[in-house]
matplotlib code that plots the C-alpha trace (Angstrom):
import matplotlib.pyplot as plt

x = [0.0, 1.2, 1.2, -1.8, -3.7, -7.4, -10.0, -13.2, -16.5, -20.1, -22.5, -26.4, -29.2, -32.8, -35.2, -39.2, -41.0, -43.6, -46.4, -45.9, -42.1, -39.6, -37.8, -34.2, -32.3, -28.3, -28.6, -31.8, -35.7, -37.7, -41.7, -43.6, -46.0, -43.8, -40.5, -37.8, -38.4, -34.7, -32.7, -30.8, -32.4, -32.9, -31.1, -31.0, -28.7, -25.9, -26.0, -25.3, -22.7, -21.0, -21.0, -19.4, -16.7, -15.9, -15.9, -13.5, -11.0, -11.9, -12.9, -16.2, -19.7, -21.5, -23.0, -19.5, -18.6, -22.2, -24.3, -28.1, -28.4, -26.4, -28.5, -25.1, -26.5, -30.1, -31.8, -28.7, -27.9, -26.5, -24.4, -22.3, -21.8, -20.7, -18.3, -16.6, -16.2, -14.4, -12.1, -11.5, -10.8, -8.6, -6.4, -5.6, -4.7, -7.5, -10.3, -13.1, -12.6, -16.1, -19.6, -22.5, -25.3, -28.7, -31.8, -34.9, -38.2, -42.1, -42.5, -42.0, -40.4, -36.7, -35.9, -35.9, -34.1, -30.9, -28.6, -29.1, -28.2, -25.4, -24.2, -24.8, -23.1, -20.1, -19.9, -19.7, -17.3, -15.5, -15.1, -17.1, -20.3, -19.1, -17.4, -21.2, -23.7, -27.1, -30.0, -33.2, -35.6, -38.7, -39.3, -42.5, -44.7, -42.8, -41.5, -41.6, -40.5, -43.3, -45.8, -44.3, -42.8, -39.5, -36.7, -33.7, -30.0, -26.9, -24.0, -20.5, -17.0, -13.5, -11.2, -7.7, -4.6, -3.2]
y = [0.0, 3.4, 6.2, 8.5, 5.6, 6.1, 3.8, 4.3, 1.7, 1.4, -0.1, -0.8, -2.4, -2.8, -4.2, -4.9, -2.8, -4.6, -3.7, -3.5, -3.4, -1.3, 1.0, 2.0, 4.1, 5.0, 3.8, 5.3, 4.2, 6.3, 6.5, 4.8, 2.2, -0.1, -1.2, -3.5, -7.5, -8.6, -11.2, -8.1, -4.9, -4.4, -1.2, -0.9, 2.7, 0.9, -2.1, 0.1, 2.1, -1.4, -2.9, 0.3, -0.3, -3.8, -2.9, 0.2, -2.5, -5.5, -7.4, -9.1, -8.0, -7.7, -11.3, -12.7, -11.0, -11.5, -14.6, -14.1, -17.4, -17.6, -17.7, -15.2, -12.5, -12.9, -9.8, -7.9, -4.3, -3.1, -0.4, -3.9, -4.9, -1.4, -1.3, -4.5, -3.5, 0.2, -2.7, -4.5, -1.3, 0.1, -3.5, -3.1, 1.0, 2.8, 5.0, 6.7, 10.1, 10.6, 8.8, 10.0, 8.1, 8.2, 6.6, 5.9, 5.5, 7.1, 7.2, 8.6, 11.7, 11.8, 15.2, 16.2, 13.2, 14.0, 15.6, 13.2, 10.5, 12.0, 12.4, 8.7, 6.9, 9.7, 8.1, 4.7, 5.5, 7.4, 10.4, 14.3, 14.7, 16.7, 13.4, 12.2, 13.1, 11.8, 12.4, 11.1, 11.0, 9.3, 7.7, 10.0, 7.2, 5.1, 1.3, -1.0, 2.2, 4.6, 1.6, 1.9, -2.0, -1.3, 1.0, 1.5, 2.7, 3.9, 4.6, 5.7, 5.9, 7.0, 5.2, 6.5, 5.2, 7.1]
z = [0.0, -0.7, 1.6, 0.8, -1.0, -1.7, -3.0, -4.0, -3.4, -4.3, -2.4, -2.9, -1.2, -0.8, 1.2, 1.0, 3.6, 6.3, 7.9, 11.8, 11.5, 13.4, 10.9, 11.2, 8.6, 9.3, 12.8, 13.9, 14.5, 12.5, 13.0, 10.4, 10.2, 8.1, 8.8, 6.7, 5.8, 6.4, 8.5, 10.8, 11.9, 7.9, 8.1, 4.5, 4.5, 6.8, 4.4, 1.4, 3.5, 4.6, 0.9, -0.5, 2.0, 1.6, -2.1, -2.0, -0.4, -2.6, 0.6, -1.1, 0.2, 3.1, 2.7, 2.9, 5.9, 7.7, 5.7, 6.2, 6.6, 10.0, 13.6, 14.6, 12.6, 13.1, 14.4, 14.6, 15.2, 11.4, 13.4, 15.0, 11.5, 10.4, 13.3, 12.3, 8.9, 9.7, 11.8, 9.2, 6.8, 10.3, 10.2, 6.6, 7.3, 6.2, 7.4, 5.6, 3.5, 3.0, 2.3, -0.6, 0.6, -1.3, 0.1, -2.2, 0.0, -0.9, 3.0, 5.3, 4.1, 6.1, 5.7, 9.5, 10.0, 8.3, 10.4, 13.1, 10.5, 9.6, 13.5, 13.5, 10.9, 11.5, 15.1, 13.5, 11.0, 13.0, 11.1, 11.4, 10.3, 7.5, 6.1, 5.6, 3.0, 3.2, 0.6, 0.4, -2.1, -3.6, -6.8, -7.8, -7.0, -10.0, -9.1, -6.4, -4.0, -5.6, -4.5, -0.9, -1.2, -0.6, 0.0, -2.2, -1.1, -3.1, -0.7, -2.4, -0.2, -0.5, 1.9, 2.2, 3.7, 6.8]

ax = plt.figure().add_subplot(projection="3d")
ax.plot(x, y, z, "-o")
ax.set_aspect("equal")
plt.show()
């Protein structure tokens, strides 16, 4: 590795949304009546982020690193699998330049939840908030997100080499 080395991932997910389901974007519950079908907490945004991650550092994907098939992972906090990832990024010398994080969901809007994403997954990745953009947006009522089935995530990193 050279010093200064930087390395940029993509990372995307989605998941089907579920009546009577907790919700939790970048780290946080959010109030809705539907919440994410998935094997973990189903946060969908931390997925994305984790994926771009692995990818920037050719590591594989998230379901190498945490199978949905394994009772381990079952029900688990995504923000314990996004720690373990920034370890595994820290044990190979790098650390996170920045995040672009785009979430696609008709509802709820997420606008005023934003900044206290950002705060979140910055915590996480150990980095300032300013090292975190998150957008959200809907799909004008187009697709399996304009129907309210599912949620959609684009996350994009640069990892750099200390």
């Amino acid at each position: 590795m050279e010093p200064n080395d930087i390395r940029i991932g993509n990372g995307y997910d989605v998941h089907a949304l579920g009546e009577g389901i907790r919700m939790r974007l970048c780290g946080l519950d959010i109030e809705h009546t539907h919440g994410f079908i998935a094997h973990s907490d189903g946060d969908v945004a931390i997925h994305a982020l984790c994926d771009a991650i692995l990818g920037a550092l050719a590591l594989g994907d998230i379901g190498k690193h945490f199978p949905d098939n394994s009772q381990e992972f079952k029900g688990i906090d995504s923000r314990i699998l996004l720690t373990k990832v920034m370890e595994l990024a820290a044990e190979r010398g790098y650390r996170l330049g920045n995040a672009d994080i785009t979430i696609a969901l008709q509802a709820p809007k997420l606008a005023g939840y934003i900044p206290a994403m950002r705060e979140s997954l910055a915590g996480l990745c150990g980095c300032r908030a300013d090292r975190i953009s998150v957008k959200a947006t809907t799909t004008e009522k187009l697709g399996f997100v304009g129907r309210k089935e599912g949620c959609e995530v684009w996350a994009t990193v640069l990892m750099v080499s200390d």
